[in-house]
C-alpha positions as CSV (number, residue, x, y, z in Angstrom):
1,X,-156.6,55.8,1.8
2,X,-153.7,53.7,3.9
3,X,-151.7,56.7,4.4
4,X,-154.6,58.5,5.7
5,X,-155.7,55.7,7.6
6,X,-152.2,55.2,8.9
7,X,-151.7,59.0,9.9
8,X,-155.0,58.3,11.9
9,X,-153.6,55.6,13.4
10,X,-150.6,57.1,14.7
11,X,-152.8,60.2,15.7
12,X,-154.7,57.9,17.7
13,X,-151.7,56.4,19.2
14,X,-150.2,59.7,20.7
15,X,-148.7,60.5,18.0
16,X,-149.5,63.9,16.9
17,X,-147.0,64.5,14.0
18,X,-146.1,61.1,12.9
19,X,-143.2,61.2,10.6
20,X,-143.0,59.0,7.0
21,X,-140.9,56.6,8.5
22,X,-143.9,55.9,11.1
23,X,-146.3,55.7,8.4
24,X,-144.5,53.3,6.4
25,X,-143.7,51.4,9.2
26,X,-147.4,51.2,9.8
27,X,-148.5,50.5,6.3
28,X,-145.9,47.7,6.0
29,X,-146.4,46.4,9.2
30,X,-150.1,45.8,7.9
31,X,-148.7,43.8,5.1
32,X,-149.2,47.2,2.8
33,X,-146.9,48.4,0.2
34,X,-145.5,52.4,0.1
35,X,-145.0,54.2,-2.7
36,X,-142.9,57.0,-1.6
37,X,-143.7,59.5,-3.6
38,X,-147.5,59.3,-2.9
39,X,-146.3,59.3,0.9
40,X,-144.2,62.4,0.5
41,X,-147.1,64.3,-1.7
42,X,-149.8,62.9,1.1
43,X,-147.4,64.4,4.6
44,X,-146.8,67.8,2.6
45,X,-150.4,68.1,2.2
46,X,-150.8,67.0,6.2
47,X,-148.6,69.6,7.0
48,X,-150.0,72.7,5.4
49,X,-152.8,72.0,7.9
50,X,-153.5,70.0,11.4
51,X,-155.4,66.8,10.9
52,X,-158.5,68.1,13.5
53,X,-158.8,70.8,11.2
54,X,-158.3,68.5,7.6
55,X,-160.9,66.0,9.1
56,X,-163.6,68.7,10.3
57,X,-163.1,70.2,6.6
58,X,-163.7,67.1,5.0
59,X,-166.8,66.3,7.3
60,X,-168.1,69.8,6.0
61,X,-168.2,68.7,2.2
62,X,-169.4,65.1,3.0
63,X,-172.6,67.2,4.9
64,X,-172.4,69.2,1.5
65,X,-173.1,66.7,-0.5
66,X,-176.5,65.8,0.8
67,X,-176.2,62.6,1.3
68,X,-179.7,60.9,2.9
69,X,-180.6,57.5,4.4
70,X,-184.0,58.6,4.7
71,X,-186.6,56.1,3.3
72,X,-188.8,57.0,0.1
73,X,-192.3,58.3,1.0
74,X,-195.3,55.5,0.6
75,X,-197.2,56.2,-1.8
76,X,-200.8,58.0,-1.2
77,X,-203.0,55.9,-2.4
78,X,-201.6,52.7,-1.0
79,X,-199.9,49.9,-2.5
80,X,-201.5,47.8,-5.4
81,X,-202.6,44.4,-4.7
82,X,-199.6,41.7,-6.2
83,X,-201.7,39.7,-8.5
84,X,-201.2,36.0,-8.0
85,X,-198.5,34.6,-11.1
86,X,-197.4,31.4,-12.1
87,X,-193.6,30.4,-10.6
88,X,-190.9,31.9,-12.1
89,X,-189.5,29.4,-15.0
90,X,-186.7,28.0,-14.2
91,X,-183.5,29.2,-16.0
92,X,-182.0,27.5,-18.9
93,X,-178.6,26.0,-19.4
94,X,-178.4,29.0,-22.2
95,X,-178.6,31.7,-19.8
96,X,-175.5,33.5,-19.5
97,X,-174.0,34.5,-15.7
98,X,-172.2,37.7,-15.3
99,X,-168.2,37.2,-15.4
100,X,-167.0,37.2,-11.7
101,X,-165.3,40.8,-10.6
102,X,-161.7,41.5,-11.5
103,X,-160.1,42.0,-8.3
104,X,-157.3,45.1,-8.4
105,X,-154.6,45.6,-6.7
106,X,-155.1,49.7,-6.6
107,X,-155.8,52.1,-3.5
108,X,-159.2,52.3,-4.6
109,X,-160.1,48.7,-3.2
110,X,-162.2,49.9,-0.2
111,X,-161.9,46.3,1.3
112,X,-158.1,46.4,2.0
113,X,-156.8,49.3,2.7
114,X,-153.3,48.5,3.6
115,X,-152.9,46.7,0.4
């Protein structure tokens, strides 16, 4: 994802073929890392193809995939009344909490993407 991001970057700059140089220098200006052999395998793919073209392909399988933010239909016969309940008990010192999320250091981290 930072390489992509980082090609985009430079694209956006005025930078229509940004070289692997420029998109380290990006990534590590960001405070990112480079592994250089996911670099070189990420530019040979960007140049079998122009990046309008990559992006308007990619926007064509994400339209694919049916994705909907639509909300769910009510129901027809209306909702049910919400009988009236006693208070929720309150929880015991036995109850268990989830463990907090390990955080990663992989690409896959959506949050940092120069990491």
């Amino acid at each position: 994802m930072k390489y992509l991001a980082s090609y985009a970057l430079a694209q956006i700059g005025g930078n229509n073929e940004p070289s692997s140089d420029e998109i380290s220098a990006i990534i590590n200006a960001a405070g990112g890392d480079v592994d250089l052999e996911t670099l070189n395998h990420f530019m040979s793919l960007m140049k079998a193809d122009s990046f309008e073209n990559l992006i308007n392909k990619g926007s064509n399988m994400l339209s694919c995939a049916g994705v909907s933010t639509s909300a769910a239909p009510a129901s027809a016969t209306g909702a049910a009344p919400v009988a009236e309940t006693e208070a929720p008990a309150a929880p015991t010192e036995t109850a268990k909490k989830a463990p907090p999320p390990v955080s990663s250091d992989s690409d896959s981290d959506i949050m940092d993407i120069f990491g």
